[in-house]
N, C-alpha and C positions, 0 to 999 in steps of 0.2 A: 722465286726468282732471285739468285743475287749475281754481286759483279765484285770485280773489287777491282781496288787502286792501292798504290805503293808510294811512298815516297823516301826519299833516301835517309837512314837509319842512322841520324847524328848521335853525339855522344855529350853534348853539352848539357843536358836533362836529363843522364843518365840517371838512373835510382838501384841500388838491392831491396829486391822485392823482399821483408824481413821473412813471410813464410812460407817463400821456396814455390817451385813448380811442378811439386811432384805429383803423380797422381792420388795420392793419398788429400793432398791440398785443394785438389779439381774437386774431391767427393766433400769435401769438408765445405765449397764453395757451395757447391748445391744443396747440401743439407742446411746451409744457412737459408740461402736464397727461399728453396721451399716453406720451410718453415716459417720465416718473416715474411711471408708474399702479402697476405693480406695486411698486416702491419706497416707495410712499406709502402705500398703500391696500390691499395684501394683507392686511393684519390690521384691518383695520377693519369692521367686521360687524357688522348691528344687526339682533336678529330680526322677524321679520314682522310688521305693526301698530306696533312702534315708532313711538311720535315725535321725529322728529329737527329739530334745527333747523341748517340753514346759515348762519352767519348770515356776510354779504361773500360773496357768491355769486360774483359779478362776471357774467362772463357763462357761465357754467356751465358751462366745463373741467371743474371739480371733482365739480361735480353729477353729468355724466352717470356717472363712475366711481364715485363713491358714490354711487348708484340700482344699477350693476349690481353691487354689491358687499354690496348688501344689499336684495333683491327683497320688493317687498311692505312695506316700510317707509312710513309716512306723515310723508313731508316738506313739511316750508317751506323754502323760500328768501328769502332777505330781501339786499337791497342796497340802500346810498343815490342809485344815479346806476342812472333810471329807462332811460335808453339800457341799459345793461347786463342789466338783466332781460328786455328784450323780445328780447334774442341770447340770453340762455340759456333763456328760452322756447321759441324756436326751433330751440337746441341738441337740447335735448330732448326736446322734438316730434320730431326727427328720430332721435336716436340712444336714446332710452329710451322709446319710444310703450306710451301705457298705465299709466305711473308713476303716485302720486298724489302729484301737488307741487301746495302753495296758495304764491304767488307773494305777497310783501309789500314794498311798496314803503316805506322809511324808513330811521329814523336805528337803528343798533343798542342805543345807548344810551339810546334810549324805544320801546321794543318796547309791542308795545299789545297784548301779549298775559298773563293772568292769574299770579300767582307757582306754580310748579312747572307750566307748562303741558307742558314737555320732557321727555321720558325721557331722548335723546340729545341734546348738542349737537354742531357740528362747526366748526373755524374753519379755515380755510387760506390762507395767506398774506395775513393781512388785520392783524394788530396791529402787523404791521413800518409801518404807514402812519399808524398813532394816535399823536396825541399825547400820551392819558392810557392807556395799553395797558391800564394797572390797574381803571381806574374801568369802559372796555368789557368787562371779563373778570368785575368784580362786577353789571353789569346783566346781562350772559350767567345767571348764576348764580340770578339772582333769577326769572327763567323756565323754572329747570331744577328737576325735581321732589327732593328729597331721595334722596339711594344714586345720582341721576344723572349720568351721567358726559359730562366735556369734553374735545374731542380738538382739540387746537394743534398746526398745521404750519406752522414758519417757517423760512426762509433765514437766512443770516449769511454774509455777502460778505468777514468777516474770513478767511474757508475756504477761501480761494480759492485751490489752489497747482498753478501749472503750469511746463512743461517744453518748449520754451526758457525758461530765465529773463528778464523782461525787466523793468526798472523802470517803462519807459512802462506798461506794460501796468498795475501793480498803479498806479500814475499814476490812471489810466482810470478803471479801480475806485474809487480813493477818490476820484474828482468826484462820483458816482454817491450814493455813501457821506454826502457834503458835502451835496449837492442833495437829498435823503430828508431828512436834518436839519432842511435850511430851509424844507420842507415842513409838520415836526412830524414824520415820522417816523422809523423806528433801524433803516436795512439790518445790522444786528448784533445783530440781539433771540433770534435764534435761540439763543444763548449765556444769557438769560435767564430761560425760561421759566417752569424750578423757582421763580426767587424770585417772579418775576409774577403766579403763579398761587396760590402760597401767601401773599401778599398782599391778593389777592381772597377770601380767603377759601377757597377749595377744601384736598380734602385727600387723602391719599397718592399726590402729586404725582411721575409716572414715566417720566422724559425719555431716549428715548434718540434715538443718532445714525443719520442715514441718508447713509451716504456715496455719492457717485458719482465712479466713477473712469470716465474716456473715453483710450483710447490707440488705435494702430491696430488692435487688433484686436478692437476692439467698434466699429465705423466705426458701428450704428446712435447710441450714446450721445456717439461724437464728432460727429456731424450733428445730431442731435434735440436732444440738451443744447447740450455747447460752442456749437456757431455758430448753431443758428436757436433757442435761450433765451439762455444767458447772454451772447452777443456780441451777440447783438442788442438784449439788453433794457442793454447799456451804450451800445451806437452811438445808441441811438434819445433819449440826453437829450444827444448833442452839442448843439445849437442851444445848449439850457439854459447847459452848462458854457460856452460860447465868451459869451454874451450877459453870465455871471455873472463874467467874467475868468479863469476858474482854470484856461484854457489857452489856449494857439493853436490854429488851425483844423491847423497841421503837427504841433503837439505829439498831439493830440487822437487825429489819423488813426494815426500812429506806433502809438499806443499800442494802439487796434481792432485794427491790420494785424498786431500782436504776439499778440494773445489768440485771431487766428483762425491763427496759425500753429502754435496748439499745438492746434489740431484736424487739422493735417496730419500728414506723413508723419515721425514720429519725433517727433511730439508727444505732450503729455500734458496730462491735466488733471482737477483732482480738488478736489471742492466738497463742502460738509455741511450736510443739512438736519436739522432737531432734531423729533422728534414728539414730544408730550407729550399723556401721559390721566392725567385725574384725577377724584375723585369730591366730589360737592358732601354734604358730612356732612349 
């Protein structure tokens, strides 16, 4: 069953999403999502009835695993880029039939929903792209009921340590790193979460690390992570970096053709995602 809601489409929290909407981005979405499910999401459990809120859905990688992760849960989904909700509609239509999601289309920072409407909230990978992380995490708060708890899953691209060593390669990386900045947002927030959240207000604030390590002998985490997420989600702002000067079209490729050889044979490669839950006093 869902429903959905609208609200009007300010432009005062606008963001560029740094890796685009295309559908090549939608697949690179889900091949993270799947791939990190258990990593992400084995403790995250919300009982039946709950109300939860997602708020940056995007297109519902994250949804479907948090729907089967906590059945019977009464969710919204909210996102600002209406393309994106009608794929995780869809998503979910498909992979979670039967759920109760009310689908909302807006800004997160004017939620048009009443103060404590939420038992649960959820965010994932979505404040690494704000440019006030702070001010989105106190409007979260303000829809979340009192003893209700917020659960933040973000990346930090400073994590990134693989085997061959290559300069180009961490080169790559920080174009990546540059281009999210000039965006407004901080591929390095994952590092921050504890002060972000105790900022906003929230309290017993409890971060820990989710590492992934991919070598040959986990070849599913060196395919599903390494090359089809995180190679992919640096190849795909070449244009970006090459248009913005902060490399050559040879420097650029160098540096991909390095980060996917440490998904090969006698590579390595190992990344840190940060989960944080905390409770709104």
């Amino acid at each position: 069953m869902t429903t959905e809601t609208a609200g009007p489409k300010t432009t005062e929290h606008d963001h560029r999403y740094v890796h685009g909407y295309s559908e090549r981005e939608a697949l690179r979405l889900g091949d993270q999502a799947d791939t990190l499910a258990r990593l992400l999401h084995a403790d995250t459990a919300y009982p039946a009835g709950s109300r939860v809120l997602e708020a940056g859905c995007g297109v519902g990688a994250q949804t479907v695993h948090l729907l089967a992760g906590s059945p019977g849960v009464l969710l919204t989904a909210a996102d600002l880029s209406a393309d994106s909700l009608a794929q995780a509609r869809a998503r979910v239509a498909a992979e979670a039939p039967g759920a109760q999601v009310s689908w909302h289309h807006g800004d997160l920072h004017e939620l048009p929903f009443p103060d404590g409407s939420f038992d649960h909230v959820f965010v994932c990978f979505v404040l690494e792209h704000l440019a006030a992380p702070v001010a989105a995490l106190a409007a979260l708060r303000r829809v979340l009921r009192p003893g209700g708890t917020i659960t933040v899953i973000e990346g930090d691209h400073g994590s990134a340590l693989f085997h061959p060593e290559s300069p180009a390669a961490h080169r790559v990386i920080g174009h990546l790193v540059r281009l999210q900045a000039g965006a407004g947002g901080d591929a390095l927030i994952g590092r921050r979460l504890h002060p972000l959240l105790t900022a906003a207000g929230f309290a017993e604030p409890v971060v820990r690390p989710r590492t992934v390590y991919a070598d040959a002998g986990r070849p599913g985490l060196a395919e599903g992570f390494t090359r089809r997420t995180f190679v992919a989600m640096v190849e795909a702002v070449r244009a970006d970096a090459l248009a913005a000067g902060l490399a050559t079209a040879e420097e650029f490729d160098r540096g991909v053709a390095d980060l996917r050889r440490t998904a090969g044979p006698g590579g390595t490669f190992h990344y840190t995602f940060f989960k944080a839950v905390a409770v709104n006093p």
